[in-house]
FIVEX-36188 format. One record per residue (C-alpha): chain; x, y, z. Coordinates in nm, 2 decimals, m for minus. Layout:
  cadena      xx      yy      zz
       A       X       Y       Z
...
This chain:
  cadena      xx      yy      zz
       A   m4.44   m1.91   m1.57
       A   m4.32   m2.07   m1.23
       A   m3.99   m2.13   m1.39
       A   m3.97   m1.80   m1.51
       A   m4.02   m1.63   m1.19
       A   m3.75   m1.84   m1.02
       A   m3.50   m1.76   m1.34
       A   m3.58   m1.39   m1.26
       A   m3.53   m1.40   m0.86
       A   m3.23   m1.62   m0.90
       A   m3.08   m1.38   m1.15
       A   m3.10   m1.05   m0.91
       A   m2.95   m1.28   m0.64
       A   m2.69   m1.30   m0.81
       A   m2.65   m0.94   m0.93
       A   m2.71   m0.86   m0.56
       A   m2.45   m1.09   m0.42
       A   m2.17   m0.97   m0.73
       A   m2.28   m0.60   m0.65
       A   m2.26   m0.68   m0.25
       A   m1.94   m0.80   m0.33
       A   m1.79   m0.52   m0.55
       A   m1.93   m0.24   m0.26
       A   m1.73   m0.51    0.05
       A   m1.39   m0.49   m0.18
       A   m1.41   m0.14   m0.19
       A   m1.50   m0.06    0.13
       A   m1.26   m0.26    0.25
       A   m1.00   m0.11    0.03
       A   m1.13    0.24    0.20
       A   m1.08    0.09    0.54
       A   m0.68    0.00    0.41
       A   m0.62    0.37    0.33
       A   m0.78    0.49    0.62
       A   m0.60    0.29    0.87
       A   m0.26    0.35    0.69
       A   m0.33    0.73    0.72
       A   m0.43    0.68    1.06
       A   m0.16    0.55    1.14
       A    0.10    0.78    1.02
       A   m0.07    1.03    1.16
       A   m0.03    0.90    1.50
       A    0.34    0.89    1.41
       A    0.34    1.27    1.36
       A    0.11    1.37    1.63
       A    0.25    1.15    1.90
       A    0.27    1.36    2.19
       A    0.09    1.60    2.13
       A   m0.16    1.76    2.37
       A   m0.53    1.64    2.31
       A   m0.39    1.38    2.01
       A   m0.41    1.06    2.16
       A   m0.81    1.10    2.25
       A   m0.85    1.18    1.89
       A   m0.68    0.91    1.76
       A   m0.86    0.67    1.98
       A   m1.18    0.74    1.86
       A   m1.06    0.72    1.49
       A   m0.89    0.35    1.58
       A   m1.22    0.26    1.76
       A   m1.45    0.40    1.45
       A   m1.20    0.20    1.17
       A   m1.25   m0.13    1.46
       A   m1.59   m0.10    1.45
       A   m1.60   m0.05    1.01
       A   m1.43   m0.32    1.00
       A   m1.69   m0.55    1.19
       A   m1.93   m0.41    0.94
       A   m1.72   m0.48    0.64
       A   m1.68   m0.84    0.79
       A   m2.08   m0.93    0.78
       A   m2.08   m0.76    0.45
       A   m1.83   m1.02    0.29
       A   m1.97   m1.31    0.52
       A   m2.30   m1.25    0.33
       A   m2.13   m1.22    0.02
       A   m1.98   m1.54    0.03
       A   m1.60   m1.40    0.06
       A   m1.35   m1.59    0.31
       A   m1.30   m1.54    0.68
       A   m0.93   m1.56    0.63
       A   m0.76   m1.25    0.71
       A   m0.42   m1.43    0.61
       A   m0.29   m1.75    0.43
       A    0.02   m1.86    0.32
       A    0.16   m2.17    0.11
       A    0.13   m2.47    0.29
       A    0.47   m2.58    0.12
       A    0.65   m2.21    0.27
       A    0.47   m2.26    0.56
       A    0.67   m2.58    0.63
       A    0.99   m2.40    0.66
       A    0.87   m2.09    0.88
       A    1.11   m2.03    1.18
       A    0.94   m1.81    1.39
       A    1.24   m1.68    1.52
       A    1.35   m1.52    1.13
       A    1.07   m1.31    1.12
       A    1.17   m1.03    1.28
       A    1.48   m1.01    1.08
       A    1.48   m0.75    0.83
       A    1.69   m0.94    0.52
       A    2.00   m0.73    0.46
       A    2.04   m0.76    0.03
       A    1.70   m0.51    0.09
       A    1.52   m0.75   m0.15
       A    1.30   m0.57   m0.44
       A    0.90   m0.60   m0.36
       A    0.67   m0.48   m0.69
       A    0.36   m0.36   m0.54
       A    0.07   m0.35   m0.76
       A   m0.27   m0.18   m0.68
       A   m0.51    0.02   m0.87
       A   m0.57    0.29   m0.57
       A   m0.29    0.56   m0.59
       A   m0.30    0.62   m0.20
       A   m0.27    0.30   m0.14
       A    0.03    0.23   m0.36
       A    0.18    0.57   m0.17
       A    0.11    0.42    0.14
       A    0.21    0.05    0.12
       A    0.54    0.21   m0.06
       A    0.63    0.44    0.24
       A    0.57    0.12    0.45
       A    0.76   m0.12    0.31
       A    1.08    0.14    0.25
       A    1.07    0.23    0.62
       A    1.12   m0.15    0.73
       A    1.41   m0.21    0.49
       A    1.30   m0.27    0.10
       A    1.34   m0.17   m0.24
       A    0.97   m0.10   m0.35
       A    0.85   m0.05   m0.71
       A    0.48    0.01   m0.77
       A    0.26   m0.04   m1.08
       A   m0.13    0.10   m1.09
       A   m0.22   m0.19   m1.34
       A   m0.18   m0.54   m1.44
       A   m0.03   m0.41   m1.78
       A    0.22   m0.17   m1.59
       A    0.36   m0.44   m1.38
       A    0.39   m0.68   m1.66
       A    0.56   m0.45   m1.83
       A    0.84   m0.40   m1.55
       A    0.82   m0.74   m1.52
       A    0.92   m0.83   m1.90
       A    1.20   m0.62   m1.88
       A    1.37   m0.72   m1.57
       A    1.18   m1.03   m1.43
       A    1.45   m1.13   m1.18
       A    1.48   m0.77   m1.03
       A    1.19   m0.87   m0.78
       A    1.20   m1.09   m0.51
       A    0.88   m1.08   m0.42
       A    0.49   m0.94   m0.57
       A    0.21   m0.78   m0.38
       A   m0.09   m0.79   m0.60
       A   m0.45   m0.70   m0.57
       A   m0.74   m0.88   m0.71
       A   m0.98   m0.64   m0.81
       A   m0.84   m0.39   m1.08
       A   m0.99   m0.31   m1.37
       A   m0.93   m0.45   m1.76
       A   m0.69   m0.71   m1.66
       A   m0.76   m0.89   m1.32
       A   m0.52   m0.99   m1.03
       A   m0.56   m1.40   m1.09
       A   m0.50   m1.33   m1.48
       A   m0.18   m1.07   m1.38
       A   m0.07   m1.39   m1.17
       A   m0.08   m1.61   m1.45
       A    0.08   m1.37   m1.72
       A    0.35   m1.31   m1.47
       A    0.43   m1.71   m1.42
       A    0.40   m1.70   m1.76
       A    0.72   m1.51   m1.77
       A    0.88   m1.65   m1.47
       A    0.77   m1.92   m1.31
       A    0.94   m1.94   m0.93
       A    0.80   m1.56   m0.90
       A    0.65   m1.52   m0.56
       A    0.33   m1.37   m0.52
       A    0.11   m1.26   m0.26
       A   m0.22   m1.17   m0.28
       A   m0.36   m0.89   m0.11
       A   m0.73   m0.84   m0.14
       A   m1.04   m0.67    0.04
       A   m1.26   m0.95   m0.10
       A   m1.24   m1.27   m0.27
       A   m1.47   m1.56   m0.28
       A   m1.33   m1.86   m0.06
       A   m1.35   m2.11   m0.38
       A   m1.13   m1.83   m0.58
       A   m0.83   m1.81   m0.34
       A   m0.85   m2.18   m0.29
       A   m0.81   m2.26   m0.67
       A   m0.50   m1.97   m0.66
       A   m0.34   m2.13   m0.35
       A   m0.39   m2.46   m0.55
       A   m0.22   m2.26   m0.87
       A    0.07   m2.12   m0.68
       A    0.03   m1.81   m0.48
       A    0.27   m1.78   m0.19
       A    0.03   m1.56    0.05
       A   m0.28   m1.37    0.10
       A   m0.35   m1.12    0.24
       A   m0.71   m0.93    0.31
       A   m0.77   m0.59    0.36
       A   m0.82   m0.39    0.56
       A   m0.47   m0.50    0.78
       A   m0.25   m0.29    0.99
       A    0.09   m0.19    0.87
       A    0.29   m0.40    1.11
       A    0.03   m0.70    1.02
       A    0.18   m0.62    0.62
       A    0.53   m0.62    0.73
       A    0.55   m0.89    0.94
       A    0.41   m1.09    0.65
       A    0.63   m1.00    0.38
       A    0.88   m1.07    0.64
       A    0.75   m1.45    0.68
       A    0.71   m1.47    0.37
       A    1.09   m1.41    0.25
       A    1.17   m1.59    0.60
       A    1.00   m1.93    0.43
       A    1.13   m1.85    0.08
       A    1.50   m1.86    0.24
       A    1.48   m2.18    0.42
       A    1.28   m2.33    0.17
       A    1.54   m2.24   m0.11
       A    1.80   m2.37    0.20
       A    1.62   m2.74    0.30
       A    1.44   m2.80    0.01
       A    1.65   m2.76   m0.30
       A    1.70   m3.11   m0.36
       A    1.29   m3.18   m0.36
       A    1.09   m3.15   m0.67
       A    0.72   m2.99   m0.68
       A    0.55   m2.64   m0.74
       A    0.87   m2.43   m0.77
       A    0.76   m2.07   m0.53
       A    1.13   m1.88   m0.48
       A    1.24   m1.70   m0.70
């Protein structure tokens, strides 16, 4: 009977921890669209009489959601990192790179089941010099993958969509090509999860809710790496990550 009773209680922990989980991503995921709406916005009330205490109070309410959404995935058992990238692009970061804006406008597929954030993230990303292309599902950006798999230098892809996963997307795409850089960008993820995909491959992370320079500057890195890695370290052999 005892081990019944402990069967039972460990069983609605663990629906509670997978449905505490489930509510953090989203929320998180909430936060991201908020912030990005926030923030453009700003951009066309700047100025504006009576704006600026406005959008204070909406920059200090997102602050403060975000704290909450923190303890939520803390207790959920997600990671602390708000951002990771390969150890082996890390390696050939140059500060100094980052800030440049590469000038072949390199091809970024952005995949995301939330329309406003795809709309967002797109606007973003076009605004600081790239070609985007979004899909709304694993299957969708597959299927622009099959067709033209060396058209994008670079894959934004969330975790949590439904019927076909970020991690399996990730392996379907190396599937197809395997140097294709991918970052994932997440508002929750368990910390054994992301280190078994860092372990697999992935060039980034990224967790929700981030500001849009935070994105940017990022992506930016991250094609800053891929260049000097493809530069220094074409004569080494391990896990190929540039496409």
């Amino acid at each position: 009977m005892d081990s019944d009773n402990k069967s039972t209680r460990k069983t609605r922990k663990s629906v509670s921890k997978e449905s505490l989980s489930k509510a953090t991503s989203e929320l998180n995921n909430l936060l991201q669209i908020i912030s990005g709406t926030s923030a453009e916005i700003g951009n066309l009330w700047e100025g504006q009489e009576g704006s600026e205490q406005y959008l204070s109070m909406l920059r200090s309410s997102i602050d403060r959601a975000e704290a909450v959404a923190a303890q939520l995935a803390e207790q959920a058992g997600g990671t602390d990192e708000r951002m990771l990238m390969h150890p082996e692009l890390a390696t050939f970061l140059k500060p100094k790179a980052i800030t440049e804006i590469p000038r072949a406008k390199p091809t970024i597929l952005v995949v995301d089941d939330e329309p406003m954030a795809l709309v967002l993230i797109k606007r973003l990303l076009g605004e600081a010099g790239y070609q985007v292309v979004t899909a709304q599902s694993g299957f969708e950006a597959l299927d622009f993958f099959r067709r033209q798999p060396h058209a994008f230098q670079l894959i934004l892809l969330d975790l949590n969509m439904p019927f076909m996963d970020g991690e399996e997307t990730f392996q379907r795409l190396r599937e197809i090509r395997a140097d294709v850089p991918v970052v994932l960008c997440t508002g929750f993820i368990q910390r054994d999860r992301l280190d078994r995909l860092m372990n697999a491959g992935i060039a980034g992370f990224l967790r929700k809710p981030l500001a849009p320079d935070e994105i940017v500057d990022h992506v930016q890195s991250v094609f800053a790496s891929l260049k000097y890695s493809q530069t220094d370290g074409a004569s080494q052999e391990g896990t190929p990550l540039a496409g």
